[in-house]
LOGUPA-941761 format. One record per residue (C-alpha): residue number from 1; x, y, z. Coordinates in Angstrom, 2 decimals. Each point is the difference from the previous one (the first is absolute). Example, Ala and Ser with C-alpha at 12.3 -4.5 7.8 and 13.67 -1.06 7.14 Angstrom:
<nodes>
1_12.30_-4.50_7.80
2_1.37_3.44_-0.66
</nodes>
This chain:
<nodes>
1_-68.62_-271.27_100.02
2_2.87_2.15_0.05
3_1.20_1.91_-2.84
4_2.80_-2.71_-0.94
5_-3.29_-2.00_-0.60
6_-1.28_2.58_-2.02
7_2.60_0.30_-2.35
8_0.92_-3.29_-0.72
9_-4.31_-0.23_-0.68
10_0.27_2.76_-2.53
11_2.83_-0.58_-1.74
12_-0.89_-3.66_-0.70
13_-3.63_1.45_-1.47
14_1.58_2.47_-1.85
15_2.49_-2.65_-1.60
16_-2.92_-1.35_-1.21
17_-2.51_3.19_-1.34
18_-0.19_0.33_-3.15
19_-0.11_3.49_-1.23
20_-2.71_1.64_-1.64
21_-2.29_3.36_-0.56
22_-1.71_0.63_3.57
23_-3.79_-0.10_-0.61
24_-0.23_-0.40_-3.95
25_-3.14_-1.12_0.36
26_-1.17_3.46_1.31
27_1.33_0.90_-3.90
28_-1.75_0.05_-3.23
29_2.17_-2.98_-1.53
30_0.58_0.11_-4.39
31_2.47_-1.01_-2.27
32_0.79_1.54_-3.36
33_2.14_-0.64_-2.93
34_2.25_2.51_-1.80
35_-0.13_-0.93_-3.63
36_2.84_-0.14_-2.33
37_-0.73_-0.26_-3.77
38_1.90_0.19_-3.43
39_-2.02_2.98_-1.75
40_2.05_-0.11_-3.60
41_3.17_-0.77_1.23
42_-0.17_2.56_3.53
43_-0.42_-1.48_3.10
44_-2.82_1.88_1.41
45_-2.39_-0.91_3.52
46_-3.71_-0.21_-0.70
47_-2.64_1.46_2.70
48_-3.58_-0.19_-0.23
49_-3.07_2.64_0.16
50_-2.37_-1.21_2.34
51_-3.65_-0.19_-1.11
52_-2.18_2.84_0.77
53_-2.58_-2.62_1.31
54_2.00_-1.06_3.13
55_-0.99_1.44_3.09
56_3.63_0.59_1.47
57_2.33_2.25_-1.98
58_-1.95_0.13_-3.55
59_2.25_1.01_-2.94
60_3.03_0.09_1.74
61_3.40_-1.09_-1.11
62_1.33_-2.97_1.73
63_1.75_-3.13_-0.39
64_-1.80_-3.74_-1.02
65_-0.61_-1.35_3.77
66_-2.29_0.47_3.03
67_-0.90_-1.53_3.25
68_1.76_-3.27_1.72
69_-2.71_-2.67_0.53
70_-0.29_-2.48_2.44
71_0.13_-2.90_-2.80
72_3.55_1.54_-1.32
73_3.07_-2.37_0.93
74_2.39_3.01_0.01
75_-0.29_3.76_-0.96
76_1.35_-0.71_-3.30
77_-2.40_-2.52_-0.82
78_-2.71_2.98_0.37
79_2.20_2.79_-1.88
80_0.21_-3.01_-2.77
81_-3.83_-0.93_-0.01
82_-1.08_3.50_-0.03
83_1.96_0.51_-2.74
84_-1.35_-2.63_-1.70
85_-3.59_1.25_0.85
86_0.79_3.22_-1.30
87_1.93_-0.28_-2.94
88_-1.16_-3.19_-1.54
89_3.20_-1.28_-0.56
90_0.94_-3.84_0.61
91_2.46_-1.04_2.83
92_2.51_-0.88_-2.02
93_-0.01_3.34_-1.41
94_1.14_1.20_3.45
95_3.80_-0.16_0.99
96_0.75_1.03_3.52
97_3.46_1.85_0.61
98_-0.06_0.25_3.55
99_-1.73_2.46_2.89
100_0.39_3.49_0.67
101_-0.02_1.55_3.95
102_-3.26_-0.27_1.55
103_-1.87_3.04_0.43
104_-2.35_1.83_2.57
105_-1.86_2.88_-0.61
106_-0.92_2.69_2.63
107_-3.50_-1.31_-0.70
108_0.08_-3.35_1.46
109_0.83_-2.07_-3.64
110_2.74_-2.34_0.09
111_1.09_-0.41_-3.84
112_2.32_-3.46_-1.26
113_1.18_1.09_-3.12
114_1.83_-2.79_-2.55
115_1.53_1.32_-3.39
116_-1.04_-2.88_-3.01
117_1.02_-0.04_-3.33
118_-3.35_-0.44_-2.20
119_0.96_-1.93_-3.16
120_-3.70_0.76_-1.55
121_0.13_2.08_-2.84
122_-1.78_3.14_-0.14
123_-2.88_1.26_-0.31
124_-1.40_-1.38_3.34
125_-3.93_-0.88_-0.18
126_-0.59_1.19_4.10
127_-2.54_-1.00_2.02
128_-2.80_2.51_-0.73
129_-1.48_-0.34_3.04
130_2.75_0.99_2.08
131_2.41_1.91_-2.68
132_-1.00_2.75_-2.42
133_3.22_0.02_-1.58
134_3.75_-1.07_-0.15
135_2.88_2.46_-1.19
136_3.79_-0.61_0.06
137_2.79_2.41_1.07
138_3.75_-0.60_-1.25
139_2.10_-1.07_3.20
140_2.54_2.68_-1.41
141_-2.17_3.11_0.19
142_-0.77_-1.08_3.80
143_3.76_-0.35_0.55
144_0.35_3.22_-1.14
145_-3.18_1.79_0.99
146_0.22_1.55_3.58
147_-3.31_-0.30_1.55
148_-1.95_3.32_1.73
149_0.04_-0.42_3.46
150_-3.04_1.18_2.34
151_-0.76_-0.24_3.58
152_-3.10_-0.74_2.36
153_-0.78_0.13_3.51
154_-1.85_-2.79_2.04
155_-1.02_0.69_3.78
156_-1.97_-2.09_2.27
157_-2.96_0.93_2.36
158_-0.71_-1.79_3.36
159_-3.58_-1.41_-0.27
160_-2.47_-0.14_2.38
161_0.63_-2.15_3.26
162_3.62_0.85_-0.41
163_1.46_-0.15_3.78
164_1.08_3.62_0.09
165_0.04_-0.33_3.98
166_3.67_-1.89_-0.55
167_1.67_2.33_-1.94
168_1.32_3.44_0.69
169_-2.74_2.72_0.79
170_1.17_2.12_-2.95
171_0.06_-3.05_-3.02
172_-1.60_1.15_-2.93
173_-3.81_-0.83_-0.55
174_-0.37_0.66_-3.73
175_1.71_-0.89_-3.31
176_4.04_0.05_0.45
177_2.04_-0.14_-2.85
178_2.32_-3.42_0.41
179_1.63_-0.91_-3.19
180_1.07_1.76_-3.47
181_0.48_-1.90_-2.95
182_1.33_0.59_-3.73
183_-2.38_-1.12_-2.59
184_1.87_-0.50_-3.61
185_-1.56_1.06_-3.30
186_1.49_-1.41_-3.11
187_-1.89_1.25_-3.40
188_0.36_-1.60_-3.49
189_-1.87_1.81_-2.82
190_-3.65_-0.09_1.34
191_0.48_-2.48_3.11
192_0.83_0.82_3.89
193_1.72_-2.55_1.70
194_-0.36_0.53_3.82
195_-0.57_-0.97_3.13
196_0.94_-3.44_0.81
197_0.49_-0.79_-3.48
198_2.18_2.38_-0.08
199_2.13_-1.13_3.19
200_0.50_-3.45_-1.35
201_0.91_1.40_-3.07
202_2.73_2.16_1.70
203_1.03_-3.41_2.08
204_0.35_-2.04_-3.03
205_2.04_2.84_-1.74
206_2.72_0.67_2.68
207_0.45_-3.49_0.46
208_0.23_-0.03_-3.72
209_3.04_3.32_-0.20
210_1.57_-2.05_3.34
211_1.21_-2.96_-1.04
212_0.72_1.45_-3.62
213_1.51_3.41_-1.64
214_-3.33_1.19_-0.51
215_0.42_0.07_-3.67
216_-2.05_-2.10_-2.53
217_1.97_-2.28_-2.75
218_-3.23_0.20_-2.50
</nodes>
């Protein structure tokens, strides 16, 4: 097979391939939603406290959603029936406005976040078992709130069995620092908003100033 052969082979494959995220499954999969809700006449996004009873993150700020399971039809289906499990609101409460950019942490979690409009009226009744409390925070004070910006390190660390004998004599054996990240803190009154939370929040905000003025007709 020459390499006229060869060509012809790829490029009618590749015509073909359909495009996605190389080796998602090696990625924690969720889907969350980011909240918008009339609080007195201010449009304002709602987040959740996690319940100090859950074994991963306790009584952290995040948004209603968690992991994709196999039974879901689509990411948004989970982001909705998390929400649903979470909040205690009924489906048609939900209205979905469209999808934000996919995320991926430096951590190996691959976030699908969807912005909804939730026509329930406040105060939400949450899930106790899964959410201590909910809180609200006025879409124009996060317009118009810069966040504090941090950073952190990760490095990797060749395990044993790693096949040092193909690599240069002089690669490093221990920890080496690989990637440096920012990590966003947004506070309102007594609540931190960080972390991944915090990214989506960022993502859903500068697509929010982007495709308007920035400015809030309330």
């Amino acid at each position: 097979m020459d390499i006229k052969q060869i060509r012809s082979q790829v490029a009618a494959m590749l015509r073909s391939h359909s495009v996605k995220i190389a080796n998602a499954d090696n990625y924690l999969q969720a889907a969350v939603t980011v909240p918008l809700v009339d609080v007195d006449g201010h449009p304002s996004v709602l987040f959740e406290v996690r319940s100090g009873n859950l074994q991963w993150q306790p009584g952290e700020i995040c948004f209603p959603g968690g992991r994709i399971e196999a039974a879901d039809s689509s990411p948004l289906a989970a982001a909705v029936r998390e929400t649903i499990e979470e909040l205690y609101v009924q489906p048609e409460a939900i209205e979905v406005l469209g999808p934000l950019d996919i995320m991926v942490n430096p951590i190996g979690v691959m976030i699908y976040p969807f912005v909804i409009h939730l026509a329930a009226g406040l105060p939400f009744t949450p899930n106790a078992a899964e959410v201590a409390e909910v809180f609200t925070v006025p879409l124009e004070f996060l317009l118009n709130t810069k966040p504090r910006v941090a950073s952190m390190e990760m490095a990797t660390k060749p395990l044993a069995g790693f096949p040092f004998d193909l690599l240069p004599p002089d690669y490093p054996q221990g920890y080496r620092r690989r990637y440096k990240y920012q990590v966003l803190f947004y506070q309102y009154k007594n609540y931190v908003i960080w972390g991944l939370t915090a990214g989506v929040l960022e993502e859903f905000l500068n697509t929010f100033r982007n495709h308007t003025d920035g400015a809030m007709n309330v």
